[in-house]
Backbone atoms as SQL, in Angstrom:
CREATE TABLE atoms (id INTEGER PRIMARY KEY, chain TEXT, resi INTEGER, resn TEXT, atom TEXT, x REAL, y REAL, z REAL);
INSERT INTO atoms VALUES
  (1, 'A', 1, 'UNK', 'N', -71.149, 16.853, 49.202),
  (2, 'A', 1, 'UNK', 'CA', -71.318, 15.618, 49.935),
  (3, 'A', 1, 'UNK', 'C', -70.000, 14.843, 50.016),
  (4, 'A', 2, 'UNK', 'N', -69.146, 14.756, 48.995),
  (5, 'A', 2, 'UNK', 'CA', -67.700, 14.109, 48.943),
  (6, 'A', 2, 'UNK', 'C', -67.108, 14.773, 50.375),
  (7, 'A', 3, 'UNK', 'N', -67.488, 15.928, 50.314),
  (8, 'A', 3, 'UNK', 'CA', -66.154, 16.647, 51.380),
  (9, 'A', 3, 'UNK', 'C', -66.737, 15.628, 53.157),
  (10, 'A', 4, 'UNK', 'N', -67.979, 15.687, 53.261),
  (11, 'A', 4, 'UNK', 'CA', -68.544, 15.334, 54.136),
  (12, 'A', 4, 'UNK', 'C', -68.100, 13.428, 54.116),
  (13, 'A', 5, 'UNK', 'N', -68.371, 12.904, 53.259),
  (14, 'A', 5, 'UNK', 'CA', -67.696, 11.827, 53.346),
  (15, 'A', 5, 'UNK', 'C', -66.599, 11.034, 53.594),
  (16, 'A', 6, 'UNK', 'N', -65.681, 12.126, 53.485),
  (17, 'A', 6, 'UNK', 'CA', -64.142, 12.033, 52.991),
  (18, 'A', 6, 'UNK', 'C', -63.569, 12.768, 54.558),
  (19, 'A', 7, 'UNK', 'N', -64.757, 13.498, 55.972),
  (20, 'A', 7, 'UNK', 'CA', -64.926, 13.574, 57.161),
  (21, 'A', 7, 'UNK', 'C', -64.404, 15.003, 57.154),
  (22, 'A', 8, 'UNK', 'N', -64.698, 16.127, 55.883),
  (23, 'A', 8, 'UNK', 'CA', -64.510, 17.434, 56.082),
  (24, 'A', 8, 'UNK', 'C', -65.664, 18.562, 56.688),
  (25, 'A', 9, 'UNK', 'N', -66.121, 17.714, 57.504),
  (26, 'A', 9, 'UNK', 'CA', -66.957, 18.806, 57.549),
  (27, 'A', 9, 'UNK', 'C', -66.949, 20.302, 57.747),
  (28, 'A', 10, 'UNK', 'N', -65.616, 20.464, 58.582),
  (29, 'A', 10, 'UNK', 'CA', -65.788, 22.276, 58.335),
  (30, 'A', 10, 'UNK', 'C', -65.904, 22.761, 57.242),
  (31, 'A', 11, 'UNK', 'N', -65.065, 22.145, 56.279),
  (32, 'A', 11, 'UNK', 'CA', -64.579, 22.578, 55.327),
  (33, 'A', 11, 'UNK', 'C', -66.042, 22.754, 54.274),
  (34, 'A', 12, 'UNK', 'N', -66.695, 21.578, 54.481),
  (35, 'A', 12, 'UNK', 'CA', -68.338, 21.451, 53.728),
  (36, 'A', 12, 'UNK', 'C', -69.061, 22.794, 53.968),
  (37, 'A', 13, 'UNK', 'N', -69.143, 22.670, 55.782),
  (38, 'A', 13, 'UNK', 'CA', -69.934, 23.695, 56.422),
  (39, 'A', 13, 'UNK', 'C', -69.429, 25.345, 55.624),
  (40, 'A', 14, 'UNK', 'N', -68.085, 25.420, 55.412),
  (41, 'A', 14, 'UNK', 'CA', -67.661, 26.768, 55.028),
  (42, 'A', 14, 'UNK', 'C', -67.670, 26.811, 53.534),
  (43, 'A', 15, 'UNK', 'N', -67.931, 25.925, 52.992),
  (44, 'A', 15, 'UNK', 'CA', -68.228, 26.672, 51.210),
  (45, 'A', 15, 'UNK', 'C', -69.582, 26.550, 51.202),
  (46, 'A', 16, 'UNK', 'N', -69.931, 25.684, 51.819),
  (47, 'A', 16, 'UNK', 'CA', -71.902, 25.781, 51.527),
  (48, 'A', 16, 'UNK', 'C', -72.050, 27.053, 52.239),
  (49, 'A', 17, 'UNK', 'N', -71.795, 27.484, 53.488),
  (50, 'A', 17, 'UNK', 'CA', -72.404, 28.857, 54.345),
  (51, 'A', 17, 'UNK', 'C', -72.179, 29.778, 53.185),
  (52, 'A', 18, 'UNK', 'N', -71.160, 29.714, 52.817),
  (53, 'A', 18, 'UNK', 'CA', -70.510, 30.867, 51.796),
  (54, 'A', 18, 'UNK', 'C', -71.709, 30.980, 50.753),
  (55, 'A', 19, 'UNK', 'N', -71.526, 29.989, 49.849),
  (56, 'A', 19, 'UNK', 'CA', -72.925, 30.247, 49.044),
  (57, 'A', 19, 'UNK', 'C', -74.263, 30.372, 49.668),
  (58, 'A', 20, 'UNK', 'N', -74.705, 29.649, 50.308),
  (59, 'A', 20, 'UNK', 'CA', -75.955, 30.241, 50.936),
  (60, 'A', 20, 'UNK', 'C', -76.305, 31.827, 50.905),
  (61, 'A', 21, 'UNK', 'N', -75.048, 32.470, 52.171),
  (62, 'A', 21, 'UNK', 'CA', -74.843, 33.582, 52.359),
  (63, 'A', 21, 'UNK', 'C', -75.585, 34.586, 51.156),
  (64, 'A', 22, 'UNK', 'N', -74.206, 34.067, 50.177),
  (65, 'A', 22, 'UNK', 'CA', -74.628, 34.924, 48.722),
  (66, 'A', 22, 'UNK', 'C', -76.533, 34.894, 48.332),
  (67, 'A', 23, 'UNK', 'N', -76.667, 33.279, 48.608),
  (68, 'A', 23, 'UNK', 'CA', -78.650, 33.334, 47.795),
  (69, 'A', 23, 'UNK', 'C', -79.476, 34.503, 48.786),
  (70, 'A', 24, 'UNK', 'N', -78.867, 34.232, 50.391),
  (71, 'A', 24, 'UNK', 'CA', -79.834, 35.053, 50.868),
  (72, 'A', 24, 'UNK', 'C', -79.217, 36.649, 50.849),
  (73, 'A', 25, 'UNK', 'N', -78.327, 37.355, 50.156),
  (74, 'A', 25, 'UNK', 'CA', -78.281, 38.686, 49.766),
  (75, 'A', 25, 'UNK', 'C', -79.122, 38.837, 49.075),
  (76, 'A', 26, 'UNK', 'N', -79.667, 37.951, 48.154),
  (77, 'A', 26, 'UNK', 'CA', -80.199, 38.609, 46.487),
  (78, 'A', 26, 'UNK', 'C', -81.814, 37.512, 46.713),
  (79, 'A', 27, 'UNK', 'N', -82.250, 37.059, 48.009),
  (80, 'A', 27, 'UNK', 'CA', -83.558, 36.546, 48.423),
  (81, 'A', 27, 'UNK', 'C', -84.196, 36.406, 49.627),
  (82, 'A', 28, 'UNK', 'N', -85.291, 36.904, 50.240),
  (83, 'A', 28, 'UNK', 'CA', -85.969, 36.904, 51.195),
  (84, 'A', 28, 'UNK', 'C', -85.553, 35.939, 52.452),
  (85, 'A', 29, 'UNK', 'N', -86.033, 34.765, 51.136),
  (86, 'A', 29, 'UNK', 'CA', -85.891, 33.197, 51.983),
  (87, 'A', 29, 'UNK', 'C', -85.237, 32.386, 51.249),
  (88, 'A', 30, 'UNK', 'N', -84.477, 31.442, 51.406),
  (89, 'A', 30, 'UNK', 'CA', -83.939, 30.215, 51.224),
  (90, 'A', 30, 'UNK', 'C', -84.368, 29.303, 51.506),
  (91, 'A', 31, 'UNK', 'N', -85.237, 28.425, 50.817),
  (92, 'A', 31, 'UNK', 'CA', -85.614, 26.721, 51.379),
  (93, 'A', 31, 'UNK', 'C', -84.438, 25.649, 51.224),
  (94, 'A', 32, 'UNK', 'N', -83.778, 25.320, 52.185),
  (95, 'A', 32, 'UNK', 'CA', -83.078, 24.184, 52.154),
  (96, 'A', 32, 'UNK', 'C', -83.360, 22.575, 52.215),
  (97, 'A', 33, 'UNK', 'N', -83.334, 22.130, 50.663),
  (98, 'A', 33, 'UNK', 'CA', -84.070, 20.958, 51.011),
  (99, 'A', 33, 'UNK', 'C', -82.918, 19.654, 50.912),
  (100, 'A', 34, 'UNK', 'N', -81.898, 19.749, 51.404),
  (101, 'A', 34, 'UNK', 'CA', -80.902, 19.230, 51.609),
  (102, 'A', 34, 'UNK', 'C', -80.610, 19.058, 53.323),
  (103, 'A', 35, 'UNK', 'N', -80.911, 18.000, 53.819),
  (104, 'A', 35, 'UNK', 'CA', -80.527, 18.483, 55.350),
  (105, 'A', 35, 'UNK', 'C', -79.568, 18.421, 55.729),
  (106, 'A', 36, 'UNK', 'N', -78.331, 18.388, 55.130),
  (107, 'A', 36, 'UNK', 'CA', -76.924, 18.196, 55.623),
  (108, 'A', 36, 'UNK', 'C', -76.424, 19.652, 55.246),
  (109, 'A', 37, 'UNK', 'N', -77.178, 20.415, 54.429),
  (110, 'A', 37, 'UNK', 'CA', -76.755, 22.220, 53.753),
  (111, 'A', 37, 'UNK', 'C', -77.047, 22.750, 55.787),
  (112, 'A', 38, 'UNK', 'N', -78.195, 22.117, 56.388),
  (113, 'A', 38, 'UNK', 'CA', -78.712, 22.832, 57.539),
  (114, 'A', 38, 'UNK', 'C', -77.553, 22.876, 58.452),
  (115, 'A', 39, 'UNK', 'N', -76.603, 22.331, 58.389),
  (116, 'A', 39, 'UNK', 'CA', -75.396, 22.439, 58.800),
  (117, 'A', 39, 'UNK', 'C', -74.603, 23.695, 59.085),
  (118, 'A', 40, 'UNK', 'N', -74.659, 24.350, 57.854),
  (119, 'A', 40, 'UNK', 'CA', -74.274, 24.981, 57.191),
  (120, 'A', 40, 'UNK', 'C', -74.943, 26.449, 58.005),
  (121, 'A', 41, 'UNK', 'N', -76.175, 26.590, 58.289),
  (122, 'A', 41, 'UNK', 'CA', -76.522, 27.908, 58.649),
  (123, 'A', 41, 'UNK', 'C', -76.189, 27.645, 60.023),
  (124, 'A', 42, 'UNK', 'N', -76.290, 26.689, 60.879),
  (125, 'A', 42, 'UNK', 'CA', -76.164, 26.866, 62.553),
  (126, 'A', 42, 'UNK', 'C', -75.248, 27.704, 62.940),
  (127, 'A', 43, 'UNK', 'N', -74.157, 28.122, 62.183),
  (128, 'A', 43, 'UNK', 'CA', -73.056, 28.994, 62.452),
  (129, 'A', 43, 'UNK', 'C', -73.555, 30.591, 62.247),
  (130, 'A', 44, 'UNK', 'N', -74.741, 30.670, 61.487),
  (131, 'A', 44, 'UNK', 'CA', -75.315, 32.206, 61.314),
  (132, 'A', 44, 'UNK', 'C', -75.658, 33.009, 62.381),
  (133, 'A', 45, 'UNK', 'N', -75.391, 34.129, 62.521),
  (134, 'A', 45, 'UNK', 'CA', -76.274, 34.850, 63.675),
  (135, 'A', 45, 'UNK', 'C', -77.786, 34.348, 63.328),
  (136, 'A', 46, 'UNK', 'N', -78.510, 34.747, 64.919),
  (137, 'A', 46, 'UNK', 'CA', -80.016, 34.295, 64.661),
  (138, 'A', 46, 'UNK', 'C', -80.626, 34.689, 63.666),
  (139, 'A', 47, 'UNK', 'N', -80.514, 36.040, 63.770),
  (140, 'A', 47, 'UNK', 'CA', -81.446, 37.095, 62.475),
  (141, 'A', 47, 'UNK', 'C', -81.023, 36.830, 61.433),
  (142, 'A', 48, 'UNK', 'N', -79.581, 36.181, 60.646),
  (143, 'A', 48, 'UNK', 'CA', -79.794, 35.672, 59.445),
  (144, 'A', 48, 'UNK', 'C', -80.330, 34.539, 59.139),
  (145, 'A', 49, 'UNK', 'N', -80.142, 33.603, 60.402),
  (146, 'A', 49, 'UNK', 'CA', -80.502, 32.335, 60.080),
  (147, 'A', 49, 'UNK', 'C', -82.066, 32.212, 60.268),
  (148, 'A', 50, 'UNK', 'N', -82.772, 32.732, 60.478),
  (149, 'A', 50, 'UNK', 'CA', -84.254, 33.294, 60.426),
  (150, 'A', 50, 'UNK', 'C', -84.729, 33.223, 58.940),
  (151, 'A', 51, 'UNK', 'N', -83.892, 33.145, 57.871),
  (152, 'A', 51, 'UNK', 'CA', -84.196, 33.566, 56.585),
  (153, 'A', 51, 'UNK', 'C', -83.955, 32.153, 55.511),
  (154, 'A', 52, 'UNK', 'N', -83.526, 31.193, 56.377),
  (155, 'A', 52, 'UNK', 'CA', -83.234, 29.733, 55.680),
  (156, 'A', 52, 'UNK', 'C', -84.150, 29.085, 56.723),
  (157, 'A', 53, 'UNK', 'N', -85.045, 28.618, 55.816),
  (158, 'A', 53, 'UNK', 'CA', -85.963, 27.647, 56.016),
  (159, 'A', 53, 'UNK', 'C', -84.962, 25.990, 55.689),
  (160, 'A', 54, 'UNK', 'N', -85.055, 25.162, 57.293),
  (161, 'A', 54, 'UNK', 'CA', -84.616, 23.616, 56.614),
  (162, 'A', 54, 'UNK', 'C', -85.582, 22.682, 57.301),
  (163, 'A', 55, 'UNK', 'N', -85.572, 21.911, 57.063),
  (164, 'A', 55, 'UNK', 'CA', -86.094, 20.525, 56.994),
  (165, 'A', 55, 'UNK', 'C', -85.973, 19.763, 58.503),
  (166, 'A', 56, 'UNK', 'N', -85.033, 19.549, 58.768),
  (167, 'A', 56, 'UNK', 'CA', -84.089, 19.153, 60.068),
  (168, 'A', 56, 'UNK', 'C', -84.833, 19.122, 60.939),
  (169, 'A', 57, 'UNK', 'N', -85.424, 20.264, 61.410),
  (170, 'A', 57, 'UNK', 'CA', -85.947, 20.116, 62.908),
  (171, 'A', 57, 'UNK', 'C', -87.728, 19.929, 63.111),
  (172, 'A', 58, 'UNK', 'N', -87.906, 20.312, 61.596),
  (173, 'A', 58, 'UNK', 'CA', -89.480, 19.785, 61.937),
  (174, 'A', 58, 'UNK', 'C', -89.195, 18.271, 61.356),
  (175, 'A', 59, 'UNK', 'N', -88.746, 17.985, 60.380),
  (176, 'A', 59, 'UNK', 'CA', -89.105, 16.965, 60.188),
  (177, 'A', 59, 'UNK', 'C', -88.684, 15.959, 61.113),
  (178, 'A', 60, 'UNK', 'N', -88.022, 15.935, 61.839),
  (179, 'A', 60, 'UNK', 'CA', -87.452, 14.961, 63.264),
  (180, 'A', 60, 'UNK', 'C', -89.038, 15.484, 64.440),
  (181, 'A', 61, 'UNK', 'N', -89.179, 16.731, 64.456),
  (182, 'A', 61, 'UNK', 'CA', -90.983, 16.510, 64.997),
  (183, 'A', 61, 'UNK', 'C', -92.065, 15.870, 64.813),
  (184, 'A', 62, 'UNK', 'N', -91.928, 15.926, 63.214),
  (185, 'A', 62, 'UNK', 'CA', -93.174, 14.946, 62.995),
  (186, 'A', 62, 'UNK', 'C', -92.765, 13.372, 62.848),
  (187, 'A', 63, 'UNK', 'N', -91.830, 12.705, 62.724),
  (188, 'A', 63, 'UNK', 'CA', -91.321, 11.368, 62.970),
  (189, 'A', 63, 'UNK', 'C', -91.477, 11.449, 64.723),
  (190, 'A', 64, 'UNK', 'N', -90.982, 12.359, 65.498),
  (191, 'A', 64, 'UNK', 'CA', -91.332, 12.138, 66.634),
  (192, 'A', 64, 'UNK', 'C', -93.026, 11.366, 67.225),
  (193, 'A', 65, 'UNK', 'N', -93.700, 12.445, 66.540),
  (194, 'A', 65, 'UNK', 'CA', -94.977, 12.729, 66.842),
  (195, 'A', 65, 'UNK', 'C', -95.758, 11.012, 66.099),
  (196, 'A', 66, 'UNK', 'N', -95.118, 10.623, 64.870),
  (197, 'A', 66, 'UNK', 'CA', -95.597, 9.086, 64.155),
  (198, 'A', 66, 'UNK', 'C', -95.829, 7.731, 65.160),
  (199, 'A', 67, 'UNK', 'N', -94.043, 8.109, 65.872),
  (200, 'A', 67, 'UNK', 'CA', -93.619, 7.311, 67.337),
  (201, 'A', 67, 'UNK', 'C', -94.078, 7.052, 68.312),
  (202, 'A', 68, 'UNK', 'N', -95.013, 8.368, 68.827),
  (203, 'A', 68, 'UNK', 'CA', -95.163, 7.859, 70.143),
  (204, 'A', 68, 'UNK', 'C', -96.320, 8.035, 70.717);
């Protein structure tokens, strides 16, 4: 989060992808319950990024859905 604060985001985006990467060699799925990590996979091909579950886009659905 410092790096992101401090306005690194590539730099965030590329050590978090990195580890991610590694959890999903050695696991099915990944739940990301960090929504700023979701960052982090948009750079994946589809078929890996298929395998990290985040938060991000449903949960902006169902705040949608509260709204209107």
């Amino acid at each position: 989060m410092r790096l992101l604060s401090q306005g690194k985001g590539e730099e965030y985006d590329r050590i978090v992808g990195e580890r991610l990467r590694s959890l999903g060699e050695r696991n099915e799925v990944v739940v990301l319950a960090q929504a700023s990590m979701a960052r982090a996979v948009e750079g994946f091909e589809r078929e890996e990024r298929k395998r990290f579950l985040t938060s991000p886009d449903s949960g902006v659905r169902a705040l949608g859905e509260l709204f209107v």
